[in-house]
Backbone as CSV, one residue per row, in Angstrom:
resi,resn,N_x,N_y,N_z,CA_x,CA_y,CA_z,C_x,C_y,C_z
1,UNK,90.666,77.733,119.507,91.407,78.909,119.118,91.019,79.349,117.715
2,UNK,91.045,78.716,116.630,90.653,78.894,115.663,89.153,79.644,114.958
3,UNK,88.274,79.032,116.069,86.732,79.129,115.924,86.772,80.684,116.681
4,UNK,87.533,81.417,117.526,87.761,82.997,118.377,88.634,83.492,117.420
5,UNK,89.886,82.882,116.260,90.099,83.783,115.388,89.249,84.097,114.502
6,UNK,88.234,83.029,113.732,87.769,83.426,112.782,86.280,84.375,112.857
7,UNK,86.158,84.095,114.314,84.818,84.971,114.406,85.638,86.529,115.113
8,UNK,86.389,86.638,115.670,86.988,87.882,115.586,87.754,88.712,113.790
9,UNK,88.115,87.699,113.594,88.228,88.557,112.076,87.260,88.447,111.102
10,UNK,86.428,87.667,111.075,85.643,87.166,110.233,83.971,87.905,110.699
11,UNK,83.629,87.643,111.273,82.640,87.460,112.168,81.955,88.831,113.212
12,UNK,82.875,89.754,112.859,82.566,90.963,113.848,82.966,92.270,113.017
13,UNK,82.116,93.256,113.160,82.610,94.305,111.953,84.197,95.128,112.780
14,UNK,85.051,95.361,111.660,86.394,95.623,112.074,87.313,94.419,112.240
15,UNK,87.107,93.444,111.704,88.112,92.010,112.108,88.902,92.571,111.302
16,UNK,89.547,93.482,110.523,90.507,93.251,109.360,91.541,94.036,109.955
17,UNK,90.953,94.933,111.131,91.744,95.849,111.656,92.414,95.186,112.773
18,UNK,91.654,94.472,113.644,92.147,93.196,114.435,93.396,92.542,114.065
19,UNK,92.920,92.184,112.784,94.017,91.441,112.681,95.433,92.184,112.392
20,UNK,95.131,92.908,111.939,96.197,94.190,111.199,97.259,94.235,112.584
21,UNK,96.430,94.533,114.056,97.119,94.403,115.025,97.748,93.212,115.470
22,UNK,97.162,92.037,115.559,97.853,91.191,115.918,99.040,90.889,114.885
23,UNK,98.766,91.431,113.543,100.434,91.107,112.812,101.362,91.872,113.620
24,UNK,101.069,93.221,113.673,101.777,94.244,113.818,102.648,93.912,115.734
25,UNK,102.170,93.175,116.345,102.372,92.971,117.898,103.433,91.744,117.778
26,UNK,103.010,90.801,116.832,103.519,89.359,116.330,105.265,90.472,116.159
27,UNK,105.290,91.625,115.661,106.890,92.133,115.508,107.450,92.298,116.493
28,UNK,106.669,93.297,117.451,107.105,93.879,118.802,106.198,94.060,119.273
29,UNK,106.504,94.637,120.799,105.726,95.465,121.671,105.246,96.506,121.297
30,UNK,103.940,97.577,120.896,103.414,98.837,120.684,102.412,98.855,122.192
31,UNK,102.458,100.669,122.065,101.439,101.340,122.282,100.229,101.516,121.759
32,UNK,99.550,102.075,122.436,98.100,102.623,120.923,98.502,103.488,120.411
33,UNK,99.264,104.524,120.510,99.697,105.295,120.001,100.538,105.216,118.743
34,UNK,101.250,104.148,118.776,102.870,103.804,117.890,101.643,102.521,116.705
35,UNK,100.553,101.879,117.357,99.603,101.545,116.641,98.821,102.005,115.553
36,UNK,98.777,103.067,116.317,97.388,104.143,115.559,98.453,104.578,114.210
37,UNK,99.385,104.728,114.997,100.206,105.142,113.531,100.732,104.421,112.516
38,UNK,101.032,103.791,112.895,102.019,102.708,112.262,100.732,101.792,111.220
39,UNK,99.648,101.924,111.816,98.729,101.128,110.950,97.216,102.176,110.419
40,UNK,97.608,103.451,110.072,96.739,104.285,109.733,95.523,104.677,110.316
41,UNK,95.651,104.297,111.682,94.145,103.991,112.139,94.063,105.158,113.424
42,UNK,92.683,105.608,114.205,92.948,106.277,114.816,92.903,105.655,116.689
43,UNK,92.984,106.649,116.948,94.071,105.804,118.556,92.805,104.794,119.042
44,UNK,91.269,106.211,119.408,89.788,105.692,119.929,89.755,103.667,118.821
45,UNK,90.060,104.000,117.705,89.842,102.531,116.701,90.695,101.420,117.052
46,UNK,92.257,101.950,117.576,92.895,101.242,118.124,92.554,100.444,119.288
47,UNK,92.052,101.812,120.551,91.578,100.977,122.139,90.744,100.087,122.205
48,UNK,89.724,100.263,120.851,88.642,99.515,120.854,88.797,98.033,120.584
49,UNK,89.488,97.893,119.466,90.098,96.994,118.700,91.038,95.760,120.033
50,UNK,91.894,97.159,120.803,92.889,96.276,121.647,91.873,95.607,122.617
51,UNK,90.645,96.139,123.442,90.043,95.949,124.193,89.418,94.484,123.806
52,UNK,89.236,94.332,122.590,88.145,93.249,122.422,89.287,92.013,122.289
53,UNK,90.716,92.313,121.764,91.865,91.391,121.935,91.842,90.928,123.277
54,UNK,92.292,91.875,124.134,92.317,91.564,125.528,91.374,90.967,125.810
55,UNK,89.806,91.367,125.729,88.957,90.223,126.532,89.155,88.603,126.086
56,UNK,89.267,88.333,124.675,89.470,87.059,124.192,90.556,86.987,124.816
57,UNK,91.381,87.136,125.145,93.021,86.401,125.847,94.110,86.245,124.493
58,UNK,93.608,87.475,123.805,94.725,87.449,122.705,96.197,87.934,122.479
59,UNK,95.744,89.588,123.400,96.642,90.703,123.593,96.547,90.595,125.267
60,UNK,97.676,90.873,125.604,98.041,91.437,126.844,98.531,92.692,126.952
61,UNK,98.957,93.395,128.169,99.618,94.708,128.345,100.620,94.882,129.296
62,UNK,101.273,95.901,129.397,101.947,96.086,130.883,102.068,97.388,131.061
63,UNK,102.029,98.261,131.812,102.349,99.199,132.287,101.114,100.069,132.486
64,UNK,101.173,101.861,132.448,100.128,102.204,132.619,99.877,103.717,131.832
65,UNK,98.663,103.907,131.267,97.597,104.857,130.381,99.090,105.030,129.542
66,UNK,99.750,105.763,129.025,100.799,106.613,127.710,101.503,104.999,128.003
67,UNK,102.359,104.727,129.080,103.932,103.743,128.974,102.722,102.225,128.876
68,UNK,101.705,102.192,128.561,101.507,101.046,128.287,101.537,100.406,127.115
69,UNK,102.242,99.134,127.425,102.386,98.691,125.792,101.621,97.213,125.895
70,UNK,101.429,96.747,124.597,100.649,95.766,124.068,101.625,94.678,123.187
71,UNK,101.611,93.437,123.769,102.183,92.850,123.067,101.005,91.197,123.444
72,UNK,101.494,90.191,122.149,100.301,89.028,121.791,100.626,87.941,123.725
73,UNK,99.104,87.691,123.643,99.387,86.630,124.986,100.085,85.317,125.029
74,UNK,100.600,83.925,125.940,100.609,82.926,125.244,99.510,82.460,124.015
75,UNK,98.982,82.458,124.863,98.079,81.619,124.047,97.883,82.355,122.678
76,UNK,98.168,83.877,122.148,97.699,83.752,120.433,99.385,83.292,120.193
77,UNK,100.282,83.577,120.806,101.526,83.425,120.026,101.732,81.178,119.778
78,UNK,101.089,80.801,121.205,100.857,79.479,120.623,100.357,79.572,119.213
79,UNK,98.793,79.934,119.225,98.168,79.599,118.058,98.070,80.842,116.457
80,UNK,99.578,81.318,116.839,99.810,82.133,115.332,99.881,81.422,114.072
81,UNK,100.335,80.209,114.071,100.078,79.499,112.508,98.711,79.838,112.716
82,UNK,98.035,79.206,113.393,96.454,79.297,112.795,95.847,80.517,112.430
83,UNK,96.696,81.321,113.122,96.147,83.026,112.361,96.981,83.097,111.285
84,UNK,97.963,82.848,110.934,98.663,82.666,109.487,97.357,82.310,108.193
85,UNK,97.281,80.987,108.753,96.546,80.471,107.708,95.325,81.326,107.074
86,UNK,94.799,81.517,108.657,93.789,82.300,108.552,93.625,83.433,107.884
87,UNK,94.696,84.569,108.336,95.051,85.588,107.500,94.986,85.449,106.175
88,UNK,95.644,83.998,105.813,95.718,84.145,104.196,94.619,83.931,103.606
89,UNK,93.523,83.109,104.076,92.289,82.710,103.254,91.598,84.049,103.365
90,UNK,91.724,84.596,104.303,91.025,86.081,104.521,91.597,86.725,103.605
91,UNK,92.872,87.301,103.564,93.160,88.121,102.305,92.918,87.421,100.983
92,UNK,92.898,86.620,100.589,92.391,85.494,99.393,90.787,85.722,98.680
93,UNK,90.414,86.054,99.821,88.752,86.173,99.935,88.362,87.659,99.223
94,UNK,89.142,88.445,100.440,89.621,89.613,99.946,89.187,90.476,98.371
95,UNK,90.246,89.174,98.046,90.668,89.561,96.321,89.942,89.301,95.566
């Protein structure tokens, strides 16, 4: 788990936005839409972003095209400390 967070945030251009989502999902359920906004980004940056979540088994969904929403799978909400941590050495780095 660790070695698919850090090469998704780390490791792939746009990880910062990645992650931006998985905080933002870690609250609630969003759309791409309530995404795009809520995190300055635009919707196309969002799908892309969610798409590459979903293939890793990070993000899941339910419903369909507008009523679909996005919320984290087991498996990232198992391994959210490790995106904690992660997050922080990343913003650390950051600075």
């Amino acid at each position: 788990m660790k070695k698919v967070l850090w090469w998704l945030i780390l490791g792939t251009r746009g990880g910062l936005n990645r992650a931006k989502i998985i905080k933002k999902l870690n609250e609630r359920p969003y759309n791409a839409h309530q995404l795009a906004e809520k995190l300055n980004l635009n919707y196309r940056t969002i799908r892309h972003h969610i798409k590459i979540l979903e293939d890793s088994d990070l993000v899941r969904s339910t419903g369909e095209k507008y009523g679909k929403m996005y919320f984290l799978s087991e498996t990232m909400e198992k391994g959210y400390n490790d995106f904690e941590i992660i997050w922080e050495q990343v913003k650390d780095e950051k600075k």
